[in-house]
Residue frames as qw, qx, qy, qz and C-alpha x, y, z in Angstrom:
[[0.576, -0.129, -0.798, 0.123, 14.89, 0.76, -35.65],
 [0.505, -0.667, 0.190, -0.514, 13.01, 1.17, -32.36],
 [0.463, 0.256, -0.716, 0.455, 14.39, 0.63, -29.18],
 [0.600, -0.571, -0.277, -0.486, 13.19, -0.65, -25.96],
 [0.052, 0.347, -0.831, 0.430, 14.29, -0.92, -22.26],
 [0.736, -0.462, -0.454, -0.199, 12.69, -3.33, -19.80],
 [0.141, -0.509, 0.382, -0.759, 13.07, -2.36, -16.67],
 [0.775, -0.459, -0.432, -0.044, 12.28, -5.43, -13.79],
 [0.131, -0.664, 0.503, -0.538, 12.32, -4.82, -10.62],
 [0.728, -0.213, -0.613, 0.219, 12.63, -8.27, -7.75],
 [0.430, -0.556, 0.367, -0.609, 11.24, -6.83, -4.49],
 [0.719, -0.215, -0.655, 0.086, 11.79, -9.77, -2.05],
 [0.318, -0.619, 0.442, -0.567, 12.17, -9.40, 1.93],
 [0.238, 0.125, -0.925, 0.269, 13.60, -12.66, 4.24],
 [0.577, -0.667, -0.447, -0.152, 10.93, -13.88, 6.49],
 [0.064, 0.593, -0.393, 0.700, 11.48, -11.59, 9.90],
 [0.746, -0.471, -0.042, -0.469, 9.15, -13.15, 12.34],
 [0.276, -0.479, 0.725, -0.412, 10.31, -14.48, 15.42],
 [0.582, -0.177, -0.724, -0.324, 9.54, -18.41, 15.27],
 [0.220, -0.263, -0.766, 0.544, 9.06, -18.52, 18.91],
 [0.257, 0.501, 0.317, -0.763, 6.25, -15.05, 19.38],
 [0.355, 0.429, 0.751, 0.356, 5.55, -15.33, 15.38],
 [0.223, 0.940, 0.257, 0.030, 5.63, -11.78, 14.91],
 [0.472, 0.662, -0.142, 0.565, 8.32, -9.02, 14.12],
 [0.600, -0.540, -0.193, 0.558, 10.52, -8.03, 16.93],
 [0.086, 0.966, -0.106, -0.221, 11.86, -4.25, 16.98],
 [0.778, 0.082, 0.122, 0.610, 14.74, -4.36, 14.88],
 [0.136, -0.836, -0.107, 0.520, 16.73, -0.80, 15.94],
 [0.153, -0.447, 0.452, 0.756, 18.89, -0.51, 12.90],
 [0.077, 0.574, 0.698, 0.422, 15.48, 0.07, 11.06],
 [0.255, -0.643, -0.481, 0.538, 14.75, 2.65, 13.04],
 [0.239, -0.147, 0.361, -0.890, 12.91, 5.33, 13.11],
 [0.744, -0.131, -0.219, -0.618, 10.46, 2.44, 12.24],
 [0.840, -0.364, 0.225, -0.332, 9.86, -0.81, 13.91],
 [0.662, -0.333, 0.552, 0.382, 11.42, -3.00, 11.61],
 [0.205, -0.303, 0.527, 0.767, 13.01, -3.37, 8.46],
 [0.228, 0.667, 0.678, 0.208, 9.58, -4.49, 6.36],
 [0.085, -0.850, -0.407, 0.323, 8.13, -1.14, 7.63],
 [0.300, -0.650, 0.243, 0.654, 11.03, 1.04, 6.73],
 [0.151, -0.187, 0.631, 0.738, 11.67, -0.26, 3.34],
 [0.125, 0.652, 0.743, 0.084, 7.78, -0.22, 2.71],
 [0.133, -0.852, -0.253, 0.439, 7.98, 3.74, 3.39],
 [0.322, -0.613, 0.378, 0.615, 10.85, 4.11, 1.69],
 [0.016, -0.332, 0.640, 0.693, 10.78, 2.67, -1.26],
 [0.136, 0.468, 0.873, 0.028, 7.15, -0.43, -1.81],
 [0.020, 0.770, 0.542, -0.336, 4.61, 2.72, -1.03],
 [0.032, 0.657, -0.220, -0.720, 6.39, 5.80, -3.10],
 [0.053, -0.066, -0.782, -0.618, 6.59, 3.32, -6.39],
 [0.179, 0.565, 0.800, 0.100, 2.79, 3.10, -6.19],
 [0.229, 0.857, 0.459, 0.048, 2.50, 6.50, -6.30],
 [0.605, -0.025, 0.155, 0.780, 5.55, 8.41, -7.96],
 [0.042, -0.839, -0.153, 0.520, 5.57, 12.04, -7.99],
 [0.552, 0.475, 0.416, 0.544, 5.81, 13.59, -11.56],
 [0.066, 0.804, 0.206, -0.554, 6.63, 17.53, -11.28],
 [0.173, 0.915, 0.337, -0.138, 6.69, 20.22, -12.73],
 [0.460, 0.658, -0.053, 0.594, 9.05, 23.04, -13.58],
 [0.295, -0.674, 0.175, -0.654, 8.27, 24.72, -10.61],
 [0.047, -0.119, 0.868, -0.480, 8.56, 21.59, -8.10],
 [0.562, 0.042, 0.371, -0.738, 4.94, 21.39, -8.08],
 [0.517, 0.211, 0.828, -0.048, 2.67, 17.40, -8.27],
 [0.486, 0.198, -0.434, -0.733, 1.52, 17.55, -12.05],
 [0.813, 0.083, -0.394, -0.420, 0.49, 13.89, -11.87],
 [0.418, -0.508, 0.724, -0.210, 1.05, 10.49, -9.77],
 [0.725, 0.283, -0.559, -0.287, 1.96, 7.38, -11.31],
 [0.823, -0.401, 0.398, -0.057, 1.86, 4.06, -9.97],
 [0.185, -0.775, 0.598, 0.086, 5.05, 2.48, -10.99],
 [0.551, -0.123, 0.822, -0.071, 4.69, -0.70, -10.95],
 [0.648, 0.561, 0.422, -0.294, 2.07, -0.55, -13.90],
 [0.424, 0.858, -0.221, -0.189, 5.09, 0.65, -16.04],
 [0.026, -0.668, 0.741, -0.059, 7.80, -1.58, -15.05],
 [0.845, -0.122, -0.464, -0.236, 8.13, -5.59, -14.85],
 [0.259, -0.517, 0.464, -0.671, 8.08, -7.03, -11.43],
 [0.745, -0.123, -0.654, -0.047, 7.98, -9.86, -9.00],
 [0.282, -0.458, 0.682, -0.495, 7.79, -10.24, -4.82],
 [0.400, 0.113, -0.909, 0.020, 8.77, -12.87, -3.57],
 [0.503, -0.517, -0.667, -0.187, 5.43, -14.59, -1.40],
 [0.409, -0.367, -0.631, 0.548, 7.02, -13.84, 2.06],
 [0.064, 0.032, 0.098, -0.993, 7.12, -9.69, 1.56],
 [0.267, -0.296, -0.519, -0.756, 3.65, -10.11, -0.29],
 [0.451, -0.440, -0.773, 0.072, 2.06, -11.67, 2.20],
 [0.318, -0.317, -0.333, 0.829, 3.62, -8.89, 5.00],
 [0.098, 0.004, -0.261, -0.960, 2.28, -6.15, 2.68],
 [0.448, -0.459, -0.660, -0.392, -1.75, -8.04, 2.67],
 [0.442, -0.565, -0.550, 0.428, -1.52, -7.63, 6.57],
 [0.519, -0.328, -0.088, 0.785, 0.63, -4.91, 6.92],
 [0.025, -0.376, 0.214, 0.901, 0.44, -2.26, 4.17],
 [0.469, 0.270, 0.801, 0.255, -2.60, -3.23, 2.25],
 [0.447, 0.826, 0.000, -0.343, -3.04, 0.19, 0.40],
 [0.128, -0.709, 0.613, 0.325, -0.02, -1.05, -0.64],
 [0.434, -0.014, 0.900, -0.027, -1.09, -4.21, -1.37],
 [0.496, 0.585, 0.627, -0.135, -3.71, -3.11, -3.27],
 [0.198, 0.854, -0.242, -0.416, -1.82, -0.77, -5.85],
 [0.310, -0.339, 0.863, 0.209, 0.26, -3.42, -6.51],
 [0.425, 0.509, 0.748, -0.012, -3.10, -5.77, -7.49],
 [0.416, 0.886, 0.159, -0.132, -4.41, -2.53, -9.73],
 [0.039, 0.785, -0.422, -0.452, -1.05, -1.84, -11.14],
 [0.383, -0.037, 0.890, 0.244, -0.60, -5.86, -12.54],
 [0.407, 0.465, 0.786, 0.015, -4.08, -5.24, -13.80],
 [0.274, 0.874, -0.127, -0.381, -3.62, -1.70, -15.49],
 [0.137, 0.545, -0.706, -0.431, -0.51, -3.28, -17.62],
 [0.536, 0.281, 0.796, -0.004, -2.84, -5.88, -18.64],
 [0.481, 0.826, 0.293, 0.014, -4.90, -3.64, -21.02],
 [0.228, 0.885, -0.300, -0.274, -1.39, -1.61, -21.76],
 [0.030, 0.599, -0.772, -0.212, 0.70, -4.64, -22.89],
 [0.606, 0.186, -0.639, -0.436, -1.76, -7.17, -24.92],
 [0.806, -0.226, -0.426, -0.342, -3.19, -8.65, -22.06],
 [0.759, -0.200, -0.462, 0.413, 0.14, -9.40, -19.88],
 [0.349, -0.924, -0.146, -0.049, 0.45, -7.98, -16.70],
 [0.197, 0.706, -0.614, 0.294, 3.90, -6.94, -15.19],
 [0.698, -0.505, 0.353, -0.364, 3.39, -8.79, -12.22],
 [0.754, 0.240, -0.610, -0.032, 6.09, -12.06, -13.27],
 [0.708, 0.056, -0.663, 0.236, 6.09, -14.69, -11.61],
 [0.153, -0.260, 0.368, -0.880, 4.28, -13.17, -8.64],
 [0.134, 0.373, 0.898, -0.192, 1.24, -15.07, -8.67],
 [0.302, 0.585, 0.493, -0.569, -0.87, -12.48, -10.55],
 [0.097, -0.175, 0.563, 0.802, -1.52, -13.73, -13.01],
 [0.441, 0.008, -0.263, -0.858, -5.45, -12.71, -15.21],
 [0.613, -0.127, -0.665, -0.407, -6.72, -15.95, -14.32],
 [0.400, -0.403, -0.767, 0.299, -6.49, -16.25, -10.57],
 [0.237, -0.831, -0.331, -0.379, -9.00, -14.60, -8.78],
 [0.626, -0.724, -0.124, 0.260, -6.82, -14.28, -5.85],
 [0.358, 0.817, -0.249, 0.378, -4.38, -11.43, -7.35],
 [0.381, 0.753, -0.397, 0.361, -1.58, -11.82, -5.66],
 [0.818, -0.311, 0.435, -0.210, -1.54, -14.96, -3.17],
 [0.362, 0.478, -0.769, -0.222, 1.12, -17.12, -4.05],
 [0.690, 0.089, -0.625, -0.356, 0.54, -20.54, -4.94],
 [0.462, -0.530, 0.605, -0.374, 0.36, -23.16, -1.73]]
């Protein structure tokens, strides 16, 4: 009998934006970065797109984009942050829904994300 894990991951982030300036105040206990978007974009959004496979020796054999292997959803507010904000990020994301198209009969990982093969706007959630 074969066995299979799924592996989903739910990346979400609160809206942060000041409603009064409509942008991100410093938030210090993010710090060394501005705020907390930023931080956990460095940390953790921006490595899954491009995961470090070594070697024996410590040394890059190959980089994988995560996402393309795993199922996955953010929730509109982060996505959005990430189109402004991080949009290599933004844009691994879009190529990683659309690489596990052709590896998994057609469906992408991307659930319930808005990206799905038929809208042209990968990864703009619905309004």
């Amino acid at each position: 009998m074969e066995r299979y894990l799924c592996i989903h991951g739910h990346f979400y982030q609160p809206p942060r934006e000041s409603p009064w300036l409509e942008m991100i105040e410093v938030q210090d206990s993010a710090y060394p970065y501005h705020d907390w978007n930023e931080r956990i974009t460095a940390e953790c959004y921006a490595p899954n797109s491009a995961a470090r496979i070594l070697t024996g020796d410590g040394r890059i054999a190959q980089l994988v984009n995560n996402y393309s292997k795993i199922s996955f959803n953010f929730g509109p507010t982060l996505l959005s942050w990430l189109e402004q904000h991080a949009p290599l990020v933004y844009a691994a994301i879009q190529e990683a829904d659309r690489d596990s198209q052709k590896n998994f009969s057609g469906h992408g990982s991307g659930a319930g994300t808005g990206l799905q093969p038929s809208n042209p706007a990968v990864g703009r959630p619905a309004g």
